[in-house]
C-alpha positions as YAML, in Angstrom:
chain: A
units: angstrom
residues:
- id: 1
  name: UNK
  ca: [45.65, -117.90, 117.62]
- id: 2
  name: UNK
  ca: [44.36, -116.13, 114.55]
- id: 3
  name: UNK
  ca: [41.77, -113.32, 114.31]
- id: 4
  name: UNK
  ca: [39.74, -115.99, 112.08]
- id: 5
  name: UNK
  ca: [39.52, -118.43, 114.55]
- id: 6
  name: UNK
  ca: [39.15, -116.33, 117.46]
- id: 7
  name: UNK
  ca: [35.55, -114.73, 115.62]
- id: 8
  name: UNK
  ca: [34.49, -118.23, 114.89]
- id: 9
  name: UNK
  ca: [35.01, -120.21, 118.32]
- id: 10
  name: UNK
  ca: [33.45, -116.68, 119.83]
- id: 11
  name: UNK
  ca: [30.26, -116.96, 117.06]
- id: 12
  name: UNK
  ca: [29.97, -120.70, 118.00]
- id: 13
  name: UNK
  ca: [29.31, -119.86, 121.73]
- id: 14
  name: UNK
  ca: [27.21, -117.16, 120.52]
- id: 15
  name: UNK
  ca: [25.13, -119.23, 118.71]
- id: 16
  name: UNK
  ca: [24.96, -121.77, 121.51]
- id: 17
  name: UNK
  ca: [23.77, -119.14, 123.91]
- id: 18
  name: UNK
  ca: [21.16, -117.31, 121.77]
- id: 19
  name: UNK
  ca: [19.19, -121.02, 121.06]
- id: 20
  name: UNK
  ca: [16.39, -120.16, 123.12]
- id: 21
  name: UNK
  ca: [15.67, -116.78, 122.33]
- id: 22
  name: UNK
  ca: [12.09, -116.45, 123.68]
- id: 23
  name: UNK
  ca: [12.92, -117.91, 127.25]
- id: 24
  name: UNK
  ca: [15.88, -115.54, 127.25]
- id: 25
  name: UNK
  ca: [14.31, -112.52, 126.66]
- id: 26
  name: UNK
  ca: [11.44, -114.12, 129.20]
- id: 27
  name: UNK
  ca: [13.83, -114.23, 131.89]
- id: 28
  name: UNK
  ca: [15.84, -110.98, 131.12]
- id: 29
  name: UNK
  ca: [13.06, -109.08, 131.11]
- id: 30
  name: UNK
  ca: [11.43, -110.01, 134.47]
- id: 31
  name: UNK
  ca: [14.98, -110.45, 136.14]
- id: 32
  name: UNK
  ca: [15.90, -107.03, 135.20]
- id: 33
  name: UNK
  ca: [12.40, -105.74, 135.72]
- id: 34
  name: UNK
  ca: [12.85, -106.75, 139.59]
- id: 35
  name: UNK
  ca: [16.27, -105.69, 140.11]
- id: 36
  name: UNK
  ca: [15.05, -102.17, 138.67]
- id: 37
  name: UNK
  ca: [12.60, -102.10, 141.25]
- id: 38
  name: UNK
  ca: [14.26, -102.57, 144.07]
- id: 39
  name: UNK
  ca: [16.93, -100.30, 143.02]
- id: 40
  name: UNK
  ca: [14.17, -97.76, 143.10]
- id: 41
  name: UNK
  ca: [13.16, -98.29, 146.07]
- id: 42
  name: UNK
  ca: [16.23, -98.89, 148.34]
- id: 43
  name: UNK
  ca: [17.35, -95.63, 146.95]
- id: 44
  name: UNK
  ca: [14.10, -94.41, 147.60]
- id: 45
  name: UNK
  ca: [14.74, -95.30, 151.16]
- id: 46
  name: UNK
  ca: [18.54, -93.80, 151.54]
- id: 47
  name: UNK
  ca: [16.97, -90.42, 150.36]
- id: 48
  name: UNK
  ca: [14.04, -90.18, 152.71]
- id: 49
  name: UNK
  ca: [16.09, -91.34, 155.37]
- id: 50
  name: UNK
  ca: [18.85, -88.82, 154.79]
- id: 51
  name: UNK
  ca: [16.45, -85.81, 154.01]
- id: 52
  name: UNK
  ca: [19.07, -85.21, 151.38]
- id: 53
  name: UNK
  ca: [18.40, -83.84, 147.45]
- id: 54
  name: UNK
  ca: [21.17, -85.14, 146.77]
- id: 55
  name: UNK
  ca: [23.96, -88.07, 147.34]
- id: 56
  name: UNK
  ca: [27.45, -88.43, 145.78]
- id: 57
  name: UNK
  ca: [26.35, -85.62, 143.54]
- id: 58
  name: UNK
  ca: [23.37, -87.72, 142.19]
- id: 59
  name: UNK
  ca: [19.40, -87.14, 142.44]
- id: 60
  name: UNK
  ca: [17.52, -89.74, 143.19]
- id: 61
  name: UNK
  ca: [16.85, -90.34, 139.58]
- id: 62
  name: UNK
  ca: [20.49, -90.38, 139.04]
- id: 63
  name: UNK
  ca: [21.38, -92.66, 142.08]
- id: 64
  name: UNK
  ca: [18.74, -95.21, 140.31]
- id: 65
  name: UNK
  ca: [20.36, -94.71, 136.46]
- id: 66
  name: UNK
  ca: [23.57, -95.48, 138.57]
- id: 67
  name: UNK
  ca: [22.26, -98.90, 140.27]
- id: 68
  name: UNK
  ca: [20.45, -99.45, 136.64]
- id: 69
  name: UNK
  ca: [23.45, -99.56, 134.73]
- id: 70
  name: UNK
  ca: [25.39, -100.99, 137.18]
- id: 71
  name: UNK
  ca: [22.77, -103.93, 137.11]
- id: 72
  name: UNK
  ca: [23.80, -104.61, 133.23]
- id: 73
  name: UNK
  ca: [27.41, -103.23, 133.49]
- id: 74
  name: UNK
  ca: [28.55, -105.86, 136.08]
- id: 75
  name: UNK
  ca: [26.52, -108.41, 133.83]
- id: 76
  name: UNK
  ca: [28.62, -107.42, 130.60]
- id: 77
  name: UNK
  ca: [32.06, -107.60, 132.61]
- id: 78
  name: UNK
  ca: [32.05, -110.86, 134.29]
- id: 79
  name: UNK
  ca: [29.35, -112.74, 132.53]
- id: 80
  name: UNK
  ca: [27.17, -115.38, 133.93]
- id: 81
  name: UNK
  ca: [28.54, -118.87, 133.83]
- id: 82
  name: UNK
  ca: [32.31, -118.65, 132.70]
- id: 83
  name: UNK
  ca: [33.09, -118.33, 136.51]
- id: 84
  name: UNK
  ca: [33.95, -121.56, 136.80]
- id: 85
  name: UNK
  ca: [34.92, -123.31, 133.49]
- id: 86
  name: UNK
  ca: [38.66, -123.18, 133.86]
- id: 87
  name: UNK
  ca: [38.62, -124.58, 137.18]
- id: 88
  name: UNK
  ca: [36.58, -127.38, 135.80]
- id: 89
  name: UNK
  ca: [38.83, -128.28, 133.16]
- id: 90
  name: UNK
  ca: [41.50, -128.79, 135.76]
- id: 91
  name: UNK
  ca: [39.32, -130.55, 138.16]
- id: 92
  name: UNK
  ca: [37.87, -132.89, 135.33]
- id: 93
  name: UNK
  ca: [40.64, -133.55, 133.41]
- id: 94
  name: UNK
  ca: [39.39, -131.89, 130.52]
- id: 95
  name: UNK
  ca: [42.30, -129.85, 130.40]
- id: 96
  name: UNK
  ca: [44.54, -132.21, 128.98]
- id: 97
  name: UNK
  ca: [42.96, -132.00, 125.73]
- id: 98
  name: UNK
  ca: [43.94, -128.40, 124.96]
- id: 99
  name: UNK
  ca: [47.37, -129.48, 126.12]
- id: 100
  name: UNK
  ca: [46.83, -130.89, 122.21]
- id: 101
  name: UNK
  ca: [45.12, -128.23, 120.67]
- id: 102
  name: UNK
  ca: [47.42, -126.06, 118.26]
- id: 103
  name: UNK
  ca: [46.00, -122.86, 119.86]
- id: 104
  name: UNK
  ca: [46.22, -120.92, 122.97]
- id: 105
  name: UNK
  ca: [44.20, -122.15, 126.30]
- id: 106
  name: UNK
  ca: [43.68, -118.69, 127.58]
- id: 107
  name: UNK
  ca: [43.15, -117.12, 124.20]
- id: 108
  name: UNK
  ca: [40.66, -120.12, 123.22]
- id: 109
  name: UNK
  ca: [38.89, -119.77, 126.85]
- id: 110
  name: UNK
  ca: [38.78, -115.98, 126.16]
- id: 111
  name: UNK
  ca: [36.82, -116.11, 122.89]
- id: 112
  name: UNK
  ca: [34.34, -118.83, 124.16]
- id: 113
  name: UNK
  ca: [33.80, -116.32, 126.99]
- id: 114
  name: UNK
  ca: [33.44, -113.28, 124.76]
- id: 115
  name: UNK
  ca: [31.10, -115.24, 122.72]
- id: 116
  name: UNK
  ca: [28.60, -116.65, 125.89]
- id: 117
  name: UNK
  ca: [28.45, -112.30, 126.37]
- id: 118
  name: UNK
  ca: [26.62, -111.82, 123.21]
- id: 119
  name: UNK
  ca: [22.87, -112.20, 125.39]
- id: 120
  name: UNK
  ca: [24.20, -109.57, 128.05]
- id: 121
  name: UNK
  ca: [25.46, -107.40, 125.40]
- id: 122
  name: UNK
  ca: [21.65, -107.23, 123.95]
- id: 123
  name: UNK
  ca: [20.10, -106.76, 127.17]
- id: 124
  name: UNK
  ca: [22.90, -103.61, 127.82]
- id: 125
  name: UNK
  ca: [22.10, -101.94, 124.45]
- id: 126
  name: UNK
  ca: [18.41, -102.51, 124.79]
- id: 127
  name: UNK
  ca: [17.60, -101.89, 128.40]
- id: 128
  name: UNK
  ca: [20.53, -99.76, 128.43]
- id: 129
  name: UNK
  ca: [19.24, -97.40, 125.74]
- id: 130
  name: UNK
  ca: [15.19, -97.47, 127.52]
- id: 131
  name: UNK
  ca: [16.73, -96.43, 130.72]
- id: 132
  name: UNK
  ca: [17.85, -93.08, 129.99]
- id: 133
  name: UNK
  ca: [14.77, -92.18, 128.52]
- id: 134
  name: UNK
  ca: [12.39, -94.01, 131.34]
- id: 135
  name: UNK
  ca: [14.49, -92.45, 134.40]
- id: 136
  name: UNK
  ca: [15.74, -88.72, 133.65]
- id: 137
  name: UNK
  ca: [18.25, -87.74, 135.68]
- id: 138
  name: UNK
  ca: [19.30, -83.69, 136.08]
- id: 139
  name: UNK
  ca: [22.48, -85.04, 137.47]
- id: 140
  name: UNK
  ca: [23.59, -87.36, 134.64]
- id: 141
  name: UNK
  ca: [23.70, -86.61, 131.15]
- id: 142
  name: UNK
  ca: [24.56, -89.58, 128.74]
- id: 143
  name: UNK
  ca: [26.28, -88.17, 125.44]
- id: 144
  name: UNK
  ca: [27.42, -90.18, 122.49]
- id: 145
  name: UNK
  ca: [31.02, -89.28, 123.24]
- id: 146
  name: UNK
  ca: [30.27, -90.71, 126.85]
- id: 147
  name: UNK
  ca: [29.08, -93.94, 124.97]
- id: 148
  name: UNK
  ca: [31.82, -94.04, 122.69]
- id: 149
  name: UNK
  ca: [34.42, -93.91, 125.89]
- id: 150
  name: UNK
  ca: [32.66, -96.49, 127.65]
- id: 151
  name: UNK
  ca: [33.16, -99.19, 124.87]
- id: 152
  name: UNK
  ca: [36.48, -99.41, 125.06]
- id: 153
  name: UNK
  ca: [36.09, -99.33, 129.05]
- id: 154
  name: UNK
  ca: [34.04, -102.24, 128.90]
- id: 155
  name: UNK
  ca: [36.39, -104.02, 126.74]
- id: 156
  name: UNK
  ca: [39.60, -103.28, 128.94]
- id: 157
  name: UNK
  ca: [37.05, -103.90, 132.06]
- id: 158
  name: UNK
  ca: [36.14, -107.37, 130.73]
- id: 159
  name: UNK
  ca: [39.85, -108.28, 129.72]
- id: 160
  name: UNK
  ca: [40.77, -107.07, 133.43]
- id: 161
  name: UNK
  ca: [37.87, -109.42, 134.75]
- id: 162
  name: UNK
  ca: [38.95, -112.42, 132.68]
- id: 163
  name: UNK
  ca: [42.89, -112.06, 133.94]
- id: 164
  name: UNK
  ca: [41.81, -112.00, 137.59]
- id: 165
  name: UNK
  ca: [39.63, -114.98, 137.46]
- id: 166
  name: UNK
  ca: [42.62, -117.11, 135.16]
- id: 167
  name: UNK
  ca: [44.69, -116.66, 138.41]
- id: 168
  name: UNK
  ca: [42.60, -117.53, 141.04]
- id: 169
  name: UNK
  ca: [41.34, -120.74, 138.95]
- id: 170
  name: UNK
  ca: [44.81, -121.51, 138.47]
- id: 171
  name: UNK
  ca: [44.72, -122.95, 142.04]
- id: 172
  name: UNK
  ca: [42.76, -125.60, 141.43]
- id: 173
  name: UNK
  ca: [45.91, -127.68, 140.81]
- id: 174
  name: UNK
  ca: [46.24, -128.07, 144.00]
- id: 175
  name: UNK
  ca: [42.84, -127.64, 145.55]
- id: 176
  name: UNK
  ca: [39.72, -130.04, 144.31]
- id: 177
  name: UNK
  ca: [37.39, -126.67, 144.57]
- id: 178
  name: UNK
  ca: [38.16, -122.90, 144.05]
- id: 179
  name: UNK
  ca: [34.10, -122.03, 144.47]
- id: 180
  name: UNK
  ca: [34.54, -120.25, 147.56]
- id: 181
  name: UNK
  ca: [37.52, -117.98, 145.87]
- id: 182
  name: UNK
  ca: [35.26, -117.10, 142.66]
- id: 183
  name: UNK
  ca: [32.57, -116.17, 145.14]
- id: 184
  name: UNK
  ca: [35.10, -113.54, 146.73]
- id: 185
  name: UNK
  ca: [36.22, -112.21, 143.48]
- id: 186
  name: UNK
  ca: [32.74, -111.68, 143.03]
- id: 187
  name: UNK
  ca: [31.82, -110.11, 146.07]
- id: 188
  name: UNK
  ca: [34.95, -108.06, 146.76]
- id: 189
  name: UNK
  ca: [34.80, -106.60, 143.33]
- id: 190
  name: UNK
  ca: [31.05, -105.33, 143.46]
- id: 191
  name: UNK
  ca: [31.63, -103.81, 146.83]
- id: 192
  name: UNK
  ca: [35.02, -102.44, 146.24]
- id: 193
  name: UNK
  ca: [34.36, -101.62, 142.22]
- id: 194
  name: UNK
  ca: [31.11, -99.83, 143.07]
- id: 195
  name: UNK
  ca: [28.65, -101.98, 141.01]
- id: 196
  name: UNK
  ca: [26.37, -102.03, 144.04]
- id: 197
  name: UNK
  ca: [27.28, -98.43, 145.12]
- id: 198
  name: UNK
  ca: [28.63, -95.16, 143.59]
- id: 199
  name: UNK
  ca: [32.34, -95.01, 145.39]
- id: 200
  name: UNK
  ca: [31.65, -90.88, 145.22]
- id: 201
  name: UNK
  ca: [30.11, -91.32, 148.78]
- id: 202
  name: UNK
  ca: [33.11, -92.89, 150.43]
- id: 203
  name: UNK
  ca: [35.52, -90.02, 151.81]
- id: 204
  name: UNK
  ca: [38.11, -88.83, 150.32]
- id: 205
  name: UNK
  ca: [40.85, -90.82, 152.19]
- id: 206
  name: UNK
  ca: [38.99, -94.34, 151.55]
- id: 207
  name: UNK
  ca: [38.26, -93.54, 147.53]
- id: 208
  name: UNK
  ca: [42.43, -92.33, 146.76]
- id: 209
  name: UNK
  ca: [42.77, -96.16, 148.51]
- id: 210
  name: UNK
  ca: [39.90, -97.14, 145.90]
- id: 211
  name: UNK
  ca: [41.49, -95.37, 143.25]
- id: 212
  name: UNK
  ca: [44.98, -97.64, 143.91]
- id: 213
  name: UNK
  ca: [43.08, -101.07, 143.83]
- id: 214
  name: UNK
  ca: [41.86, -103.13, 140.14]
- id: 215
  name: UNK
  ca: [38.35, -102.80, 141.41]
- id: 216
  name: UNK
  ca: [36.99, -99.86, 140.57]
- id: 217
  name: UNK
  ca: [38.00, -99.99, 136.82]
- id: 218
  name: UNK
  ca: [35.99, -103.14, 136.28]
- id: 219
  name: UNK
  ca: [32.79, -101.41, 137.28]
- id: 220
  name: UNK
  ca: [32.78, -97.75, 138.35]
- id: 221
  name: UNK
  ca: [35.05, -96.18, 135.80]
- id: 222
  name: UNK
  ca: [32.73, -97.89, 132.36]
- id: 223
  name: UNK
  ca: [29.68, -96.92, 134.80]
- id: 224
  name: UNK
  ca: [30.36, -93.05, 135.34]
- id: 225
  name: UNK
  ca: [32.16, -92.71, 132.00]
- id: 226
  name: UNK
  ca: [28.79, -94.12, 129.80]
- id: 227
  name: UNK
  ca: [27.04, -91.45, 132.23]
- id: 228
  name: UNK
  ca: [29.15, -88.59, 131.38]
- id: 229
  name: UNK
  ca: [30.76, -87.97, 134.80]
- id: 230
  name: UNK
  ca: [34.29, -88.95, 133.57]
- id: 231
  name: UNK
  ca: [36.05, -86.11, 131.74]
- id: 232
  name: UNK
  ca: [38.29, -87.46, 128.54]
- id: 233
  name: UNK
  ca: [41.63, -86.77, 130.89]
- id: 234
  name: UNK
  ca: [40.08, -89.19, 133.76]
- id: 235
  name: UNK
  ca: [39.09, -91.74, 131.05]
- id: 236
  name: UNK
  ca: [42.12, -92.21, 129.57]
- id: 237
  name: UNK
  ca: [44.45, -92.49, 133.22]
- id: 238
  name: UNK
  ca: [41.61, -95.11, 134.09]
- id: 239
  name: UNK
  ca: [42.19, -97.27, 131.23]
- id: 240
  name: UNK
  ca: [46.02, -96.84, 131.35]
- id: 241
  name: UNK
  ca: [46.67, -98.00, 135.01]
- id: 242
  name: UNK
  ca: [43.60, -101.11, 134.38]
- id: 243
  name: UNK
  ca: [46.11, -101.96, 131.59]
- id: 244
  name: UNK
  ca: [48.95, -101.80, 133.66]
- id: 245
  name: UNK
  ca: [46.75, -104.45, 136.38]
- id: 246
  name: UNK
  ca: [45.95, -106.26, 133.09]
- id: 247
  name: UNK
  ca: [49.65, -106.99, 132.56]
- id: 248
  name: UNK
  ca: [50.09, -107.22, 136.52]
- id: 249
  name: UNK
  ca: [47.20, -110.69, 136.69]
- id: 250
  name: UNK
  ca: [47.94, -112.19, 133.33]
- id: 251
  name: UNK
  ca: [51.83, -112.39, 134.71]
- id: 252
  name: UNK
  ca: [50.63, -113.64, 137.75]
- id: 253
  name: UNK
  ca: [47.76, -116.30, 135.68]
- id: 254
  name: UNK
  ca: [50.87, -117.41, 133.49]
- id: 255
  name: UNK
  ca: [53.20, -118.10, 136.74]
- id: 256
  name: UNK
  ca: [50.63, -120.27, 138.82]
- id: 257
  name: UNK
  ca: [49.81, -122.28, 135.45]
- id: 258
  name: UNK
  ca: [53.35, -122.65, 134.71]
- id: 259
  name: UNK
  ca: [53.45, -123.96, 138.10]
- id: 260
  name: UNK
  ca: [50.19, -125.64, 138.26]
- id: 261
  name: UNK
  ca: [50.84, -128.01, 135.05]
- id: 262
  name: UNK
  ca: [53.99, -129.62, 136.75]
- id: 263
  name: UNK
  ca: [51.38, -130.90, 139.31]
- id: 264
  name: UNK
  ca: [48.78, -131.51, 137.10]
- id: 265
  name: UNK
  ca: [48.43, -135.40, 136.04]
- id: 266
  name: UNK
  ca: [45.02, -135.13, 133.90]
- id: 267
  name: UNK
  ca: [43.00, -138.06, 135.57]
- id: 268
  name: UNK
  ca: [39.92, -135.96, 136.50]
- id: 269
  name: UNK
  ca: [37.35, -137.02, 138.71]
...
C-alpha cells in the first residue's frame, strides 16, 4: 500500500467524520464536561476518605489531570466506532470485496481507522491543552519534551490497540458475533492499562506483573509520559517491549486470518 494512498483513504474518513462539525463539538463538549466532573469528584471522595495529601504520588489536582487525560487518551487509542468493523465485514460478507482490492486489508482498515481519529485528536489538543492550565497540579509538570515523547507513545499505543482488536475479530469466522470479546478488550485494558486508575497505587508485586502485560503501554505509559512522570530511559524501554507485543498480535492477527479465510465462504447475512 503506498504512502499516497494510505493519506488519502485516511483524509476520506476524516472528512466523513468532521461533516457535522457543530453537533460534534456540541456533544464533545458536554460529554467531556461531565466526565470531568465526576472525575473531580470521585477523586474528591478517595481523598477525604483516605485523609491522605497525597495518592500514588499525586495531589488531588494531579489525581484529576490523571483521570482528565486519561478521559481523552483512551479516546485517541482505541477510537469510537472501529470496534467492530472488521468483524462486520466477515459477518456480512463484505469482506470478500477486499479479497479484490489491489491493497492490503489490514493496512486499508488501518488508515480508515486513523482517519475516523481525526475528531478525538482535536478534542485531545484542545481540551488537552485547557486542562493543564484549568487544573494545576504541584505533582505533575507537563513540559514540551514530555509532549514530544508522548506522540510517538500514542502512535505505538494506537498501532498496539489496532493489532489486538485484528486478532480477536479474526474469530468471527467461526462465531456469528465477537461483541462480547471487544467488550473485554475494552474493559480489561482500562482496568489493567490504568485509563481509569493510575497503576502507581497497586503494590509493588501486582505493578512488575502490570509491567509484563500489553496493557499498560496502551494507556498508562502515553498518560504519565505527556505528564512528565516518565524519565527519557523509561520512555524508550516502554515503547521497545509495546513494539515487541506489536509484532507478538499482528503474528497472531495474520495466523487466525490465514486460518479464518479457509472457512470463510463470503455469503453474509
Amino acid at each position: 500500500m503506498t504512502a499516497r494512498l494510505f493519506l488519502r483513504v485516511a483524509a476520506t474518513e476524516a472528512k466523513k467524520r468532521l461533516s457535522y462539525r457543530v453537533d460534534f463539538w456540541l456533544q464533545a463538549c458536554v460529554v467531556f464536561l461531565v466526565e470531568a466532573m465526576l472525575a473531580w469528584f470521585v477523586w474528591q471522595a478517595v481523598f477525604v476518605e483516605s485523609g491522605r495529601d497525597r495518592i500514588a504520588g499525586l495531589d488531588f489536582h494531579g489525581a484529576v489531570l490523571y483521570q482528565v487525560t486519561a478521559i481523552l487518551t483512551t479516546k485517541l487509542v482505541r477510537g469510537s466506532e472501529f470496534s467492530d468493523q472488521v468483524s462486520d465485514d466477515i459477518y456480512t460478507g463484505g469482506y470478500s470485496r477486499y479479497l479484490l482490492y489491489p491493497v492490503p486489508y489490514f493496512g486499508f482498515k488501518y488508515a480508515a481507522q486513523l482517519g475516523a481519529q481525526t475528531p478525538n485528536a482535536l478534542q485531545f489538543v484542545v481540551f488537552g491543552t485547557l486542562a493543564p492550565i484549568v487544573i494545576s497540579s504541584a505533582t505533575i509538570a507537563v513540559t514540551p519534551a514530555g509532549v514530544l515523547m508522548a506522540v510517538p507513545s500514542l502512535l505505538v499505543a494506537n498501532v498496539l490497540y489496532y493489532v489486538m482488536s485484528l486478532a480477536l475479530q479474526g474469530v468471527a469466522f467461526w462465531a456469528d458475533n465477537v461483541w462480547s470479546l471487544m467488550v473485554a478488550q475494552r474493559l480489561l485494558s482500562a482496568v489493567l492499562g490504568g485509563a481509569m486508575f493510575p497503576l502507581a497505587i497497586l503494590p509493588d508485586g501486582a505493578r512488575r506483573v502490570f509491567d509484563a502485560l500489553p496493557f499498560r503501554y496502551l494507556f498508562a505509559d502515553p498518560i504519565e509520559t505527556l505528564l512528565g512522570r516518565r524519565d527519557a530511559g523509561a520512555w524508550a524501554i516502554g515503547l521497545a517491549i509495546a513494539g515487541g507485543w506489536i509484532v507478538v498480535f499482528a503474528f497472531l492477527g495474520h495466523v487466525v486470518f490465514r486460518r479464518g479465510r479457509r472457512a470463510y465462504a463470503g455469503v453474509g447475512i
